[in-house]
C-alpha positions in Angstrom: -218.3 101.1 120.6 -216.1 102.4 122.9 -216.4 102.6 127.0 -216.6 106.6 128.2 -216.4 106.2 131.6 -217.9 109.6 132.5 -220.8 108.8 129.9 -221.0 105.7 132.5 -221.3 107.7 135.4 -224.0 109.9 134.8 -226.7 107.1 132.5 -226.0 104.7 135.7 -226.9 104.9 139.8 -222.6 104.7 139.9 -221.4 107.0 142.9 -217.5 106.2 142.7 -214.9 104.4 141.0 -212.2 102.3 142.4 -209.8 99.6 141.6 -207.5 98.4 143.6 -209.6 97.4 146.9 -211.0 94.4 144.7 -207.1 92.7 144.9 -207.1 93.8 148.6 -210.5 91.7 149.7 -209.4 88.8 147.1 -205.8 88.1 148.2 -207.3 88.6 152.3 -210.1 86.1 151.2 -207.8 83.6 150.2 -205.7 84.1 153.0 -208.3 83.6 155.1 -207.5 86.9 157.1 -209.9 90.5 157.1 -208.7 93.2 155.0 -209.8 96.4 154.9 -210.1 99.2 152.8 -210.3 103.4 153.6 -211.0 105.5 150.7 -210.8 109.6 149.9 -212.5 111.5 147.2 -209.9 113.4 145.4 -211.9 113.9 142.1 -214.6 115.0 140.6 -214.9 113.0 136.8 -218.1 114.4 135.7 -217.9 118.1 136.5 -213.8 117.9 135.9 -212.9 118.7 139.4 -209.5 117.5 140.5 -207.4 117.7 143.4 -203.9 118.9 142.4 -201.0 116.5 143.9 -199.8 119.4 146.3 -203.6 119.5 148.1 -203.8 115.7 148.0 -200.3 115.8 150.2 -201.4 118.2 151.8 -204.8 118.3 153.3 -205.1 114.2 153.5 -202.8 114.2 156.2 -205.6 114.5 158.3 -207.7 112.1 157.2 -205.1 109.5 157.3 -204.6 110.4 161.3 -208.1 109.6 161.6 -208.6 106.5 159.6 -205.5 105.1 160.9 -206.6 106.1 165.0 -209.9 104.3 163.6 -208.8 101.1 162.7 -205.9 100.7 165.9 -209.1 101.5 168.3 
């Protein structure tokens, strides 16, 4: 049996998928300091909707300004 992830996405309540925020949280907990992770959707798996490098570069700019004015406030 092999894992599909889309066939994943649409038999369970899952909204997103992400990876690397679990490291982020672990190496802060042991540190013993708060980490913090901001996340974009870029992709859509299931329908096969995806944001081409160039828009990514693009028109996340602003939501970088924002996040970032966010979390110096």
């Amino acid at each position: 049996m092999s894992f599909v992830l889309t066939d994943f996405i649409t038999t369970t309540t899952t909204k997103a998928v992400e990876m690397e925020s679990a490291a982020l949280y672990l190496l802060a907990a042991a540190a013993q300091v708060q980490g913090l992770a901001i996340f974009t959707v870029s992709d859509h798996v299931v329908k096969k909707e995806y944001t081409t490098a160039e828009e990514r570069e693009k028109d996340f700019n602003d939501m970088v300004k924002i996040a970032l004015e966010t979390v110096i406030q």
